[in-house]
BAVEX-799190 format. One line per 3 residues: number of its first residue (from 1); for each residue x, z, y of C-alpha. Coordinates in pm, 1 decimal, padded with zeros to 6 digits. Layout:
% residues N
NUM	X:Z:Y ~ ...
This chain:
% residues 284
1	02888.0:02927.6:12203.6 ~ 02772.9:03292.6:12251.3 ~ 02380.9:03320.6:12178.9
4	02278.2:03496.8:12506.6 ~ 01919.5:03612.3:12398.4 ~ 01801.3:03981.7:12389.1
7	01589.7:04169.4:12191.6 ~ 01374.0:04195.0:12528.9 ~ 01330.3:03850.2:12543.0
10	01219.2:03774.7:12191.9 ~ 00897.4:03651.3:12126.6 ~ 00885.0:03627.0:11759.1
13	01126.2:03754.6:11488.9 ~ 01125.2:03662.2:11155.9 ~ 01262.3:04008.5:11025.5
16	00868.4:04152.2:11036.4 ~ 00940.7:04481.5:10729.6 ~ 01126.4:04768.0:10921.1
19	01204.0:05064.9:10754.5 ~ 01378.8:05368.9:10920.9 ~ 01525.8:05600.1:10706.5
22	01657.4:05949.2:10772.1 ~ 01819.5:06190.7:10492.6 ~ 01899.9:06570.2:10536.3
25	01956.5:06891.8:10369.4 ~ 01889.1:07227.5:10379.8 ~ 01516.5:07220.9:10413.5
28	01375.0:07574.2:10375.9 ~ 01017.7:07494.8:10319.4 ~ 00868.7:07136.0:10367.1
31	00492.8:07265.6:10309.1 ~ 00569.1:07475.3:10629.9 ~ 00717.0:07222.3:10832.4
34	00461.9:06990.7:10763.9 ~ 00159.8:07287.0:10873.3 ~ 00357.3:07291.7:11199.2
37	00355.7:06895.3:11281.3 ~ -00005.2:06889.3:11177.9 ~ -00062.8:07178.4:11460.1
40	00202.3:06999.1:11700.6 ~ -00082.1:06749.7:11863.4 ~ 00181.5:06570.7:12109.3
43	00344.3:06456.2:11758.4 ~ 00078.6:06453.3:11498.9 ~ -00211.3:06281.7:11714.4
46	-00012.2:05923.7:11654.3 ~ -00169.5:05946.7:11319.2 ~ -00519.6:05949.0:11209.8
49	-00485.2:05999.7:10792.5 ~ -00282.1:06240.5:10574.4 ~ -00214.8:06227.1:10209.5
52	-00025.1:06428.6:09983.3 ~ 00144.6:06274.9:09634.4 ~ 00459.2:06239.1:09434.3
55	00751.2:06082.6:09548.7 ~ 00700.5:05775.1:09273.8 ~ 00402.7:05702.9:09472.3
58	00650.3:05584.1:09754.9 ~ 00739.9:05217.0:09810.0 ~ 01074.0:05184.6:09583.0
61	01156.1:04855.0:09718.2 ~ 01224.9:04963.7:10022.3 ~ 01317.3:05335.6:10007.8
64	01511.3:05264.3:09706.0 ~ 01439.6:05592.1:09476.9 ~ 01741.2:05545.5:09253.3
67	01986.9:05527.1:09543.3 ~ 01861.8:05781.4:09683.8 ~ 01909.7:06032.7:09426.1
70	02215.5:05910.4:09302.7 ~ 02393.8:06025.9:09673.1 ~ 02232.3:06327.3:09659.5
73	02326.0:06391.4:09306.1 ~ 01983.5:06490.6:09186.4 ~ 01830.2:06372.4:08858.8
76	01591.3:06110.4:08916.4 ~ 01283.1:06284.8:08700.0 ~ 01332.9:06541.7:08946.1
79	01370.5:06357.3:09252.1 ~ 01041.7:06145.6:09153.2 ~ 00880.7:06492.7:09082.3
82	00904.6:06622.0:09485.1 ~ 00589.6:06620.5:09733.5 ~ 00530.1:06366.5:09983.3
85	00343.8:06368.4:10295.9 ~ 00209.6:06056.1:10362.5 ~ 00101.8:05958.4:10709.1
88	-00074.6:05672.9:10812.8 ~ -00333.6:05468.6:11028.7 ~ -00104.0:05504.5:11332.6
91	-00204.9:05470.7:11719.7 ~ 00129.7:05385.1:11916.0 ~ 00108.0:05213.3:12283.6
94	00321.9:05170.2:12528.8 ~ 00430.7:05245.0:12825.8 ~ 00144.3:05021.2:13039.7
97	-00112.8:05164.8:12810.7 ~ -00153.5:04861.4:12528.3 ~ -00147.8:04958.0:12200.1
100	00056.4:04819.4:11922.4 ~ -00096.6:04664.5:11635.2 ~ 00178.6:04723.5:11357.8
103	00098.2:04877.2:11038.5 ~ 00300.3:05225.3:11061.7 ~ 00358.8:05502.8:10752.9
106	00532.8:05781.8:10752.8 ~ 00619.7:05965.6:10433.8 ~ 00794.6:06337.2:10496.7
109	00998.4:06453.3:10156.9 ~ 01227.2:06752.1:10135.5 ~ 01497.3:06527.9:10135.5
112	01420.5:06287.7:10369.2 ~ 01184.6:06085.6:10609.7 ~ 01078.9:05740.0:10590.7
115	00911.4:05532.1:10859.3 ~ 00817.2:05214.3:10766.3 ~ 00650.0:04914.7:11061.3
118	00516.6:04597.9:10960.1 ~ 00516.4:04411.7:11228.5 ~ 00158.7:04217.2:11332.9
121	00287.3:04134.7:11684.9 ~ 00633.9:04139.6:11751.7 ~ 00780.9:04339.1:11998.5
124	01061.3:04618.4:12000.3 ~ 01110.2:04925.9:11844.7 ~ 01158.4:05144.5:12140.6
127	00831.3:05349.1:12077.2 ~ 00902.9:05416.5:11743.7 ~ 01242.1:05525.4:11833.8
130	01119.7:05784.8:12084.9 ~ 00863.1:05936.6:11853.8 ~ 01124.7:05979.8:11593.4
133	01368.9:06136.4:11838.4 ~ 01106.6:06378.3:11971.0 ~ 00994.8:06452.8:11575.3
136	01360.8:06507.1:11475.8 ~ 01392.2:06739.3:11783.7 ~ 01110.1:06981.9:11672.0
139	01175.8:06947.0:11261.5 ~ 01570.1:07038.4:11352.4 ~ 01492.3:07305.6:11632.4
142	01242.3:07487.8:11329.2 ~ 01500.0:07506.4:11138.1 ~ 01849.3:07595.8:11215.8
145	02023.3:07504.1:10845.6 ~ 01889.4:07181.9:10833.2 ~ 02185.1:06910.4:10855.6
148	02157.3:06508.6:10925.6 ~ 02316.9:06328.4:10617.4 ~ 02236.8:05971.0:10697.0
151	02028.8:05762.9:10924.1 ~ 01940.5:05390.4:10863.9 ~ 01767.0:05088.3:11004.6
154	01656.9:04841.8:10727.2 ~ 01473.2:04485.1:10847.7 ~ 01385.9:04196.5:10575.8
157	01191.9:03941.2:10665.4 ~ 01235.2:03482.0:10607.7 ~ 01057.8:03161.1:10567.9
160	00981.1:02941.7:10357.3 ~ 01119.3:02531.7:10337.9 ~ 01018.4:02235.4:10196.1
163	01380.3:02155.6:10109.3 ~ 01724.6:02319.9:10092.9 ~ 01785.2:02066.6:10385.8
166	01548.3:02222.1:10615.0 ~ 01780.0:02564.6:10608.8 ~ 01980.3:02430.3:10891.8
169	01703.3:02401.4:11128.4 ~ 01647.6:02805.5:11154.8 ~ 01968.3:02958.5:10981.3
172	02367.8:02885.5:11018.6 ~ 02458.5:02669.3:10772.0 ~ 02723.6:02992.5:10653.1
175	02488.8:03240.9:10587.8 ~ 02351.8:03009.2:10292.8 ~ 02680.6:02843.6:10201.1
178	02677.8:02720.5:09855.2 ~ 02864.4:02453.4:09634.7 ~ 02648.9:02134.8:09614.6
181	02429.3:02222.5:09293.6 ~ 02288.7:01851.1:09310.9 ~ 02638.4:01714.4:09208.4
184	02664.4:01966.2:08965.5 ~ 02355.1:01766.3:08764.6 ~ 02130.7:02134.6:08871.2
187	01861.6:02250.6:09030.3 ~ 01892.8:02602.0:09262.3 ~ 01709.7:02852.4:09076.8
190	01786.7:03133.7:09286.7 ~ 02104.2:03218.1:09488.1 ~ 02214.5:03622.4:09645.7
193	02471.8:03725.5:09859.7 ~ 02588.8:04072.0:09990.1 ~ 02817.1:04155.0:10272.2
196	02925.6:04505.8:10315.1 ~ 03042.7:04544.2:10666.5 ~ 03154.8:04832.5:10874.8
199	03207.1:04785.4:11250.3 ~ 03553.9:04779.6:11375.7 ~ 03495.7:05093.4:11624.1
202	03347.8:05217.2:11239.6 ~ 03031.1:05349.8:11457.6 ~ 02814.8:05180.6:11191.4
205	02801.6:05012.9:10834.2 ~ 02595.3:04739.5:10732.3 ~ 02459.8:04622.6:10403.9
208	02379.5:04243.1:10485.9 ~ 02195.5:04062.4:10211.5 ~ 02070.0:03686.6:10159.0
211	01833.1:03545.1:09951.0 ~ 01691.9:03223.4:09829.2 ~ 01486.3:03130.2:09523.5
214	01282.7:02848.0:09421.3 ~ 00924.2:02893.9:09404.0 ~ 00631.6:02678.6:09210.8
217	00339.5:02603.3:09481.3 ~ -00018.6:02581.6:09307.8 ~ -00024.7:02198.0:09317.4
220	00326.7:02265.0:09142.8 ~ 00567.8:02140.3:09386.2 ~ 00897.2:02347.2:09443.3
223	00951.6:02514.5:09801.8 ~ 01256.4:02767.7:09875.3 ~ 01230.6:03081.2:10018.3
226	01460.2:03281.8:10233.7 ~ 01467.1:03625.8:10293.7 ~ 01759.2:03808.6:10512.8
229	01778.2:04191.1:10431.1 ~ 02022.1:04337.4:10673.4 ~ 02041.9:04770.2:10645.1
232	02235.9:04915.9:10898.8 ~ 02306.3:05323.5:10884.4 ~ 02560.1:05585.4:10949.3
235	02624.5:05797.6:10680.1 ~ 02778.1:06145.4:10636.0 ~ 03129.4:05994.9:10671.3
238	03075.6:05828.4:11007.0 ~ 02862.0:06117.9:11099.9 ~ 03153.8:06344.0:11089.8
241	03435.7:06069.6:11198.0 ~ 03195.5:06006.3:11580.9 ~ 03130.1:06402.1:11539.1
244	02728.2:06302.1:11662.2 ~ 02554.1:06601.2:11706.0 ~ 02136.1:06579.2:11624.5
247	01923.0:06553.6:11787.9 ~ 02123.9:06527.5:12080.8 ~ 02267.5:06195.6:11939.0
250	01980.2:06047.3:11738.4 ~ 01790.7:05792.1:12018.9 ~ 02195.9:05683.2:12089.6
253	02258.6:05638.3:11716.6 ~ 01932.7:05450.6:11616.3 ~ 01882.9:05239.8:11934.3
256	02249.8:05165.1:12052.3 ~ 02466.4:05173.2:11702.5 ~ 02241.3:05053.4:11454.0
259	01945.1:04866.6:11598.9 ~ 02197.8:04652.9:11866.2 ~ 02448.0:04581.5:11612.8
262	02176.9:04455.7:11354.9 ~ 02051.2:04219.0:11650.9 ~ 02399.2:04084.6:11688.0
265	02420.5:04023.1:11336.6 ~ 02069.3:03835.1:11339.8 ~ 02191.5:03606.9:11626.5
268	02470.4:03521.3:11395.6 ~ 02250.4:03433.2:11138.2 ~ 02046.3:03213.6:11302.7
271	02031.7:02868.4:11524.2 ~ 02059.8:02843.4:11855.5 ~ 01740.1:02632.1:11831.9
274	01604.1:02863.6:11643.1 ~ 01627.6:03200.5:11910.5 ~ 01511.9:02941.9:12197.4
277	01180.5:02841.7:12005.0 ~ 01133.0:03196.0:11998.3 ~ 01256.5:03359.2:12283.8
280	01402.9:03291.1:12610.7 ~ 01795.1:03356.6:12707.1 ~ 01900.0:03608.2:12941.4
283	02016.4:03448.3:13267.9 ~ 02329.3:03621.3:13397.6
């Protein structure tokens, strides 16, 4: 049965850590660019605090340093060496004037851009999309030899269960599949999967990830946690093969390529039970 919900009419969504992720090349001068968004107010007024560090001071986890510098074939000292911009205490609203109440940083490197939502109230990402297509537009039109390596949507988020059982009430029993440790005289410790997927138009690749451990409670009883990490991006490859052109192509890229197709994959991962407790389907 086809799970007819849309991200429109979702409520609640367990994937709550969003992290948008844009690489380049051929930055001239990132001090310079960043004195210019400061002074651009219809960008730089979304943000109330600045801070300047060290790219170690950025959230590995999630930006993941090591893979970072490995693509761009820089040494890692190095690459942990560069200035960051760090902007935070965001004001977004939208359209009818509410504002959002998601956490929002935004860390500017010569090398690349991070923009990273928690989410407090769950809603969509159109906002966020639009300021990043409008900043892209004025960091690429300031600079003519700068050049769009790789754009990605990241989203992790999961609950936790009072028993392995209670998996089938919120995710496909697939996504989880495992042999039966129980007859196997065990106990699940913790249990990882990747898929690496590209789409068969190859518009977009996908690094989907599953996760579930064991975890001791304070009154020392054993829950499970599950966390779904699904990263979608085109890289320089795909880039070159769909011949997008930025920023002409960036909004179309992040909202219609990546961000879709990572929705599809989420109803996949998930009950129907699950996306009706929590949203409401689109009626055709």
């Amino acid at each position: 049965m086809a799970k007819n919900f849309s991200r429109y009419t979702m409520r609640a969504n367990m994937l709550r850590k969003v992290l948008i992720r844009i690489d380049y090349d051929g930055v001239t001068d990132i001090n310079e660019w960043i004195k210019l968004f400061k002074e651009n107010m219809e960008l730089s007024s979304y943000f109330q605090k600045y801070t300047k560090g060290v790219q170690n001071q950025a959230t590995i986890s999630l930006s993941n340093m090591e893979e970072i510098a490995a693509s761009r074939s820089i040494p890692l000292s190095t690459f942990q060496s560069e200035p960051l911009h760090r902007f935070s205490d965001a004001v977004f609203k939208e359209e009818d004037g509410v504002q959002r109440e998601d956490n929002i940083v935004m860390d500017v490197t010569s090398l690349f851009l991070t923009f990273s939502i928690d989410c407090v109230n769950y809603k969509n990402m159109d906002v966020y999309i639009s300021f990043l297509n409008n900043y892209i537009k004025a960091f690429l039109e300031n600079d003519k030899y700068i050049v769009i390596q790789r754009i990605g949507v990241r989203k992790l988020g999961g609950d936790v269960f009072k028993s392995l059982d209670d998996f089938s009430e919120t995710f496909e029993e697939s996504v989880f599949a495992t042999p039966d440790v129980a007859n196997l005289k065990g106990g699940l410790i913790d249990r990882e999967y990747v898929d690496r997927i590209i789409k068969n138009d190859e518009t977009v690749k996908v690094n989907f990830a599953r996760r579930c451990r064991a975890i001791k409670t304070d009154v020392g009883k054993t829950v499970y946690q599950a966390l779904l990490d699904i990263d979608g991006y085109v890289d320089k490859g795909l880039i070159e093969k769909n011949q997008y052109q930025f920023p002409d192509h960036f909004e179309k890229v992040v909202k219609n390529q990546i961000n879709d197709y990572l929705f599809e994959l989420y109803k996949l991962s998930v009950t129907e039970q699950y996306l009706k407790d929590n949203g409401e389907e689109v009626q055709n």
